[in-house]
N, C-alpha and C positions, 0 to 999 in steps of 0.2 A: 796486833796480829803477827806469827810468828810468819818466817818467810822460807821458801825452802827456791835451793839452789839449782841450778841447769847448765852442765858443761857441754858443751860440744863434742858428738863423737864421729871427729876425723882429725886428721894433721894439718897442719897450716899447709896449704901448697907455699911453695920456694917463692915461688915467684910474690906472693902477698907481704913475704917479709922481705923483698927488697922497698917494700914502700915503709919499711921502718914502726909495720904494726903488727906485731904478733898477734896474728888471729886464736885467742886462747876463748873469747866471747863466755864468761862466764854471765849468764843472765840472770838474774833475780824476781821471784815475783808473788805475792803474795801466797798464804797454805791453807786455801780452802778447801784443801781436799790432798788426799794422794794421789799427785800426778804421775806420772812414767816421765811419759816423752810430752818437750813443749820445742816450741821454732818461734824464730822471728823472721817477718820479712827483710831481705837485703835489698833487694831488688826489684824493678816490677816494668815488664815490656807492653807495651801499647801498642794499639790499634795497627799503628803504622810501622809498628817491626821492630824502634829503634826501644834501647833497656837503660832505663833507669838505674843508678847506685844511690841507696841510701846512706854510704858511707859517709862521714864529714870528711874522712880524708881523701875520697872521691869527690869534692867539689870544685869541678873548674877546670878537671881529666877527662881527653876522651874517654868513652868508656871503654876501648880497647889496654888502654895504659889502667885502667881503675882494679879493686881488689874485685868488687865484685866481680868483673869479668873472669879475673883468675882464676877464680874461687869456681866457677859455673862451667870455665873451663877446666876444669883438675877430675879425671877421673876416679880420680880415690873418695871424692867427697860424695858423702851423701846425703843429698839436697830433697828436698819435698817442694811441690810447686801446688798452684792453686787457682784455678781458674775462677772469675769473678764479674762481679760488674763496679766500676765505684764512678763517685760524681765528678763531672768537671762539665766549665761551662751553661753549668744551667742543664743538662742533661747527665745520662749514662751511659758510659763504656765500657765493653769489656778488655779487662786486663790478664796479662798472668803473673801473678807473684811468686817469686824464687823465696823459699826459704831454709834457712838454714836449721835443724834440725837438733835438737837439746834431749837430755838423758839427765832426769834427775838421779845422781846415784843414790838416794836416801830411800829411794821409792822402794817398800813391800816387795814390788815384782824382783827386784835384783837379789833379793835376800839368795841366799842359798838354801838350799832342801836339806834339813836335818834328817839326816840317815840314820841315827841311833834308833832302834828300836824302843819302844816305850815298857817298861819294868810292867810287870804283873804283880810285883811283889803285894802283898796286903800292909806291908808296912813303909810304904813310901808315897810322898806325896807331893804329885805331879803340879806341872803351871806348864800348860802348850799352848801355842799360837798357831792358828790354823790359819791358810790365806786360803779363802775362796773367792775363784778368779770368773766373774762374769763377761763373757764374751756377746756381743751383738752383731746384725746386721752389720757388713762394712767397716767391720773390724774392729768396733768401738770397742774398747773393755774398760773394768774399773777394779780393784781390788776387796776382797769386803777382810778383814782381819779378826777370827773370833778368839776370845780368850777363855779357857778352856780349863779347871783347876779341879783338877778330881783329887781322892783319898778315903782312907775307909777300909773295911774287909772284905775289899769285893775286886776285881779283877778288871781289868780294862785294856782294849785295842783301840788301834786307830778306827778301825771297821765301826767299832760301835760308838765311836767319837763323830763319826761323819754321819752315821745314819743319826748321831739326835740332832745334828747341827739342819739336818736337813729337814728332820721333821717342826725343827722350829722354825727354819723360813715358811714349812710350806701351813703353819698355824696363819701365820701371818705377817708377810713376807716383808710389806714394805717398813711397816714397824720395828722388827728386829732389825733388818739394816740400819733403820733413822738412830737406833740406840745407840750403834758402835762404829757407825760408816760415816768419817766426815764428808763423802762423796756424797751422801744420800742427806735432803733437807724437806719441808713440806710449806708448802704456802699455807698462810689461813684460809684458804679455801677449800683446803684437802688436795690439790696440787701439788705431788711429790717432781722433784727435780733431782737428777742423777750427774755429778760431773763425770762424762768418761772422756778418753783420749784414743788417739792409735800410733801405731808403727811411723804414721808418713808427720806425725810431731805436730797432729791437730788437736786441737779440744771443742768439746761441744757437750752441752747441755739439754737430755733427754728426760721431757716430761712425761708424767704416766700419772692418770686418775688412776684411785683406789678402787677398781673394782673387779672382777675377775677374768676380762681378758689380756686386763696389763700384769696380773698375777703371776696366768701361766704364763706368761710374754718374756716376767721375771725369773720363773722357775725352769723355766727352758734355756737360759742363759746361762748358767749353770754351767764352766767347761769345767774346773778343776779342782782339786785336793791337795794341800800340803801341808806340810809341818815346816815353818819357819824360825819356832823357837821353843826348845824344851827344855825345862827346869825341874830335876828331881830332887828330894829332900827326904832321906831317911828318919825315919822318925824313932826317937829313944824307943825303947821299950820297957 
């Protein structure tokens, strides 16, 4: 399986590189899907106030002296936290975990919006990539990428690009996503599963039966329209 990448987006605070480790935190982690934003925990405070570093080079540091303190201390960073339960002792506690916050730059969403307007000519023929961007409850979103290759004697806008794109979700919506969405998978049960992500560099996995209130559920999800890649090709005559 191919692997897609996650750089951190802030600056080393000063202070972490006097413990002789540049916080560059590139993380790696498997591509089953197009992710945006992923995190990892550094850190994680308990019950009783006091925070944990999961750095190796935090072992054995107060954690005043530690990077993660730095790090949690540095107003430039920006961190995503997580309130939780997890096990110890034969029971459960609540925690809060610090994490630090990843930007795939490969990810769909950064692409840039192709501005060129798309040729009417009758004698060219197009290849577009269209990103539609489904947004949920809580901020969840996921990207869907359609690929788009018109040509012929006939005339084309984006306007009528998006209304067929649309009326083939709304034939049947979770099908054409499973087609072209590695986000989008089906259990043998008929149990469709969506990887989506958010802003605060979470990920979660949203289940939907095939039937028609997780449809419109789908079709209301629906925030956005663009063009991420366009390829025209004049044709001899």
């Amino acid at each position: 399986m191919s692997k897609q990448k996650f750089d951190t987006i802030f600056t080393t605070p000063p202070e972490v590189e006097t413990h002789g480790c540049h916080v560059s935190l590139r993380a790696e982690t498997d591509k089953p899907a197009d992710i945006a934003y992923h995190g990892f925990v550094f850190a994680r405070t308990w019950p009783d106030g006091h925070t944990e570093s999961f750095f190796s080079k935090d072992q054995g540091l107060d954690f005043e002296f530690s990077m993660a303190h730095a790090i949690l201390e540095d107003p430039n960073v920006k961190l995503g936290r997580h309130d939780g339960c997890v096990e110890k002792d034969g029971g459960f506690v609540n925690v809060t975990d610090h994490i630090i916050m990843c930007r795939n730059p490969d990810s769909v969403i950064f692409k840039p919006t192709v501005m060129a307007t798309i040729s009417n000519a009758v004698n060219v023929d197009t290849d577009i990539d269209v990103e539609v961007l489904f947004v949920f409850e809580d901020g969840w979103f996921f990207p869907y990428v359609k690929h788009v290759k018109t040509g012929g004697s006939y005339s084309v806008c984006f306007a009528n690009i998006v209304e067929d794109i649309i009326s083939e979700i709304e034939d049947d919506p979770f099908a054409a996503l499973e087609e072209d969405c590695p986000n989008v998978t089906r259990d043998q049960d008929g149990t469709y599963h969506i990887i989506v992500c958010s802003e605060t560099a979470e990920m979660y996995e949203l289940d939907f039966e095939d039937d028609h209130t997780s449809r419109d559920e789908l079709l209301r999800a629906i925030a956005s329209f663009r063009i991420v890649g366009l390829n025209e090709t004049v044709k001899a005559v």
